[in-house]
N, C-alpha and C positions, 0 to 999 in steps of 0.2 A: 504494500500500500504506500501512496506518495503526500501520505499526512502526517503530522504530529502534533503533537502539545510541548509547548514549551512556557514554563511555568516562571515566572518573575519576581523577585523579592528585592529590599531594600539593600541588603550585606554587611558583612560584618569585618572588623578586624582579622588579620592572617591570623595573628596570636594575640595575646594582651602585654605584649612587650611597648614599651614608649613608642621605639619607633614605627613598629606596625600600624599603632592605631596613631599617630600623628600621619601616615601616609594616608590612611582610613580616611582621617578627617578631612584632608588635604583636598584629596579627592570629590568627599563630600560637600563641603563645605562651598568649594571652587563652583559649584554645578550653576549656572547662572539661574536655575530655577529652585535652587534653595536659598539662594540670597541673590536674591535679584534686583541688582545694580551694577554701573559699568565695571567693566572689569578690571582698571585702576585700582579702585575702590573698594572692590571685592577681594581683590590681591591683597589689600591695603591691614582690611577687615580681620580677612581669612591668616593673617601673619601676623595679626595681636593675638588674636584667636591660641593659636598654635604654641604661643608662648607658653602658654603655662598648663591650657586644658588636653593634652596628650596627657600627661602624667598622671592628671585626675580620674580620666575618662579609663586610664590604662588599667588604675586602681580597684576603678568600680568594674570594669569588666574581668579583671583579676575573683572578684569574687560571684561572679556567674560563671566564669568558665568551668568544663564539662572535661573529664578524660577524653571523650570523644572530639572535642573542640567546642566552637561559639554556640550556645546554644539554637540561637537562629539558623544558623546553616544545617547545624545538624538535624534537625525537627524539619526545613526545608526538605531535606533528601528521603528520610524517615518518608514525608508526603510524597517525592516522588516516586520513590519506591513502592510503596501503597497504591496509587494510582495506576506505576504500571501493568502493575498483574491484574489488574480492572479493565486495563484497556488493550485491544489488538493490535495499537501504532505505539512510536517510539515516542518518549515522555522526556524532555529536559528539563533542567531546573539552567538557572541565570541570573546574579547578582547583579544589580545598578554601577554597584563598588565594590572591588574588588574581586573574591572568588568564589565560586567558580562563577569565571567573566561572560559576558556576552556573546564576545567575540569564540572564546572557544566552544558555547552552548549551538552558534551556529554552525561553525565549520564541525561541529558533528551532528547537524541535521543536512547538510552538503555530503558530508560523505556516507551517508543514507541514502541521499538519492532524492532527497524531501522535494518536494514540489510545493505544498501548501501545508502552513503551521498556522495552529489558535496560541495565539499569545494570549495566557491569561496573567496579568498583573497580582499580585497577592495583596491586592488591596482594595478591599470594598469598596473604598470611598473616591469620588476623585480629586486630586490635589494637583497645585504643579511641581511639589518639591516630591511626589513619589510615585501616583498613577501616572502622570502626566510626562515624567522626564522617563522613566520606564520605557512607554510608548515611543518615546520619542527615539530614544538613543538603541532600542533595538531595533527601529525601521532604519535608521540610519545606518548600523553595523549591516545590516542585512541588505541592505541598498548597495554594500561597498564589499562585500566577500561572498553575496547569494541574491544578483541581481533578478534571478532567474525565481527568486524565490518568494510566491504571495504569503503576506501574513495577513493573516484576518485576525482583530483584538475582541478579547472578549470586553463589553462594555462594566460602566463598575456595577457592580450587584450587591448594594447594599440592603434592597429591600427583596433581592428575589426569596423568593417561598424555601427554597435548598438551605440559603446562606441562614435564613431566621430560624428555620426548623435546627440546622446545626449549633448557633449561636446558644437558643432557647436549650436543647438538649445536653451542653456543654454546660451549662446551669444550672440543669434540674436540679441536682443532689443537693447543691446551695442552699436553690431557693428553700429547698425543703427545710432548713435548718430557722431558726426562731433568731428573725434578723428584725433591725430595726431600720435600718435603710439601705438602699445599692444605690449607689453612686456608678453611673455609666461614663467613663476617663477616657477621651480621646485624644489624639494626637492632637497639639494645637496647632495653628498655621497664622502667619501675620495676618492682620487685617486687610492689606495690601494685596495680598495674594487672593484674598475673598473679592477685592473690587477688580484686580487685574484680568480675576476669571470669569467676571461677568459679560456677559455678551452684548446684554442689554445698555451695557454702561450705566444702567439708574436705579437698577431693583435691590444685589443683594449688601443690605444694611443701612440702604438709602430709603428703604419702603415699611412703614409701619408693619410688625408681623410678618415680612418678608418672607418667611422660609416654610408658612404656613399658605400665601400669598400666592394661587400656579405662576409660573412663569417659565420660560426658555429656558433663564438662567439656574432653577433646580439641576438640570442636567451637568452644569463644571460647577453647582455650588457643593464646595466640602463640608459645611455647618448646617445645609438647607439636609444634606444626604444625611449624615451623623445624625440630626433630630428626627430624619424618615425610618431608619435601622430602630431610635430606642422606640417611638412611637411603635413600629410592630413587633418588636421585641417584648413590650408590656402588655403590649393585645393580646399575643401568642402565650406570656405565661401566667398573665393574669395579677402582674404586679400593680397592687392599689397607685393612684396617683401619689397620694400624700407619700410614698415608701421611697418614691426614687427623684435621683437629679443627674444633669448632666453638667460637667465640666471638663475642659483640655488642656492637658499636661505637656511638660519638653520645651518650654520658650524658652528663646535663645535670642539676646540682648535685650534692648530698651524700649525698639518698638513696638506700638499695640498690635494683642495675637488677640485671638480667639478667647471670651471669659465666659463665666468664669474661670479662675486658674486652679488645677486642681489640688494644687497645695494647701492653698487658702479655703480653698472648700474642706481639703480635711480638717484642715480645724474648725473651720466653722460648726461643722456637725457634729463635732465634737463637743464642742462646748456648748451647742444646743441640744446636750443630750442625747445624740445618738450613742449609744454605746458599744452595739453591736452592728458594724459597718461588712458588706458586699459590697465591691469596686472589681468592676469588669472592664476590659480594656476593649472594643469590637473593632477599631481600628485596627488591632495588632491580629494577623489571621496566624504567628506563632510567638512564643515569649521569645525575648529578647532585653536586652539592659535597659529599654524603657520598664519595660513591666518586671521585669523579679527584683532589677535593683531599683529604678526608680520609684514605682509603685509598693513591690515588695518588702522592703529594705526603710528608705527614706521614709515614703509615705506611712509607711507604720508607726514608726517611729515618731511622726509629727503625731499621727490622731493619736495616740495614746498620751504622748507627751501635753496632749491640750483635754486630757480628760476621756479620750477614750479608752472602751477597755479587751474589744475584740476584735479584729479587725484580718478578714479574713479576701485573698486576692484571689477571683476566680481563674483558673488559667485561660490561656488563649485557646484556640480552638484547639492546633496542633495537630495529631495524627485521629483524631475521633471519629470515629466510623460516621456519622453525620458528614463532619464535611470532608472527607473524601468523599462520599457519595454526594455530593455538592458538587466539587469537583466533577466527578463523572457525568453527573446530569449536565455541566456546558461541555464538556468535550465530544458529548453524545449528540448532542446538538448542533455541532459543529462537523462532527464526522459521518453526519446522515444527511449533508448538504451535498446534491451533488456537483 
């Protein structure tokens, strides 16, 4: 057959040595649609940056790392491995940054013989700093080593029926526990990035209610999707309104991201009496040092420190028979087109 899946994630550090993950960030960092400004400026940015937050970042990924390696990669393969024995064509995985690279994801769907690949992004939502440049820089590598070769993208699927039934089923055992709030944590993203990806130029943040509001612009909105995910995610498990909230974690400098923040939100909750805290991350489709250090780790540590007293971190989706067969229901879809 002259099809495949070729599966997309954000990437992780070679090792957590300094200079691994300051190459990591380098990289990252640099992407013009993660900080998006000339590229002077970003150079400028990206090299105060560099200064001191490798060591930090080396520290905290020091204490996720796995014998097996970075967690994300590894739960990455775990998943493509799962899906392959699901499916009858050949399954790649591909990091944004670093490994395993793009470049080599597709010169082994070339020496297959591939002719047409569903690129699915590993990310629900769409952003520019991760669905968005994903798409981007794999048409591009594939335009330059596999001219021959059509990709067709899976769109984001934050509300499809697979992804919430997985989401939902990834939480059952939680919910079942005697909580007093879930806190739904997403990635945050500048504000900037939310007006940049509007289409409309007017609607999102500019329009009372905006992300409840139809518009063209739900389609590249990342805050409009995030509130479509928890919306059916509480329909699907029947979580009361008063029990849960949303806010977005990970900002990175001075300008306005996405709020609430969800640092500030654990304490909040904290100090309002939540005592028994669910914090699920739906952004993140595997853990990684946002969620077991950041969330895991930090964030515990804040709600408890401001009066909480349980505080328990749903994992990310991962290897769960749910969403691999999530997985397979788009690649199914994708491979019965003729």
């Amino acid at each position: 057959m002259s099809k495949a899946i070729l599966l997309a994630n954000l990437g992780s550090p070679d090792s957590p040595s300094v200079p691994d993950v300051r190459r990591y960030l380098n990289q990252f960092l640099m992407d013009r649609r993660v900080i998006d400004v000339a590229w002077p400026l970003r150079r400028w940015i990206v090299g105060m940056i560099l200064l001191k937050r490798p060591a930090e970042s080396a520290h905290a990924y020091q204490q996720i790392w796995t014998p097996e390696g970075s967690p994300l990669i590894v739960i990455s393969q775990h998943v493509q491995a799962a899906l392959q024995q699901r499916l009858p064509v050949p399954v790649e995985l591909a990091m944004r940054y670093q490994n395993p690279s793009i470049e080599s994801a597709v010169q082994k769907l070339v020496a297959q013989g591939i002719r047409e690949a569903l690129l699915i992004p590993l990310f629900p939502h769409y952003a520019m700093a991760s669905y968005e440049t994903a798409v981007v820089r794999t048409r591009r590598v594939a335009a330059r080593l596999a001219p021959g070769l059509k990709l067709v993208v899976q769109p984001p699927y934050y509300a499809a029926p697979h992804y919430i039934r997985a989401l939902v089923a990834s939480a059952a055992e939680f919910l079942r526990q005697d909580y007093d709030h879930l806190l739904f944590s997403y990635h945050g993203i500048p504000v900037r990035h939310v007006h940049k990806s509007d289409p409309t130029g007017g609607h999102c943040l500019r329009v009372e209610n905006c992300c409840e509001t139809a518009s063209p612009a739900h389609a590249t909105c990342y805050r409009a999707q995030c509130l479509a995910t928890t919306r059916a995610f509480v329909r699907e498990a029947g979580v009361p309104a008063e029990k849960y909230s949303v806010a977005f974690q990970s900002r990175l400098g001075k300008a306005a991201w996405l709020q609430p923040y969800t640092d500030q939100e654990l304490v909040r909750l904290a100090r309002a009496g939540r005592r028994r805290l669910l914090v699920i991350c739906p952004a993140f489709v595997a853990d990684c040092l946002e969620t077991i250090e950041e969330i895991g780790m930090r964030g515990q540590a804040d709600f408890r420190a401001a009066g909480g007293r349980e505080f328990t971190r749903i994992p990310c989706l991962n290897e769960h028979p749910f969403w691999i067969a999530a997985l397979e229901h788009m690649a199914r879809a994708f491979l019965e087109q003729p």
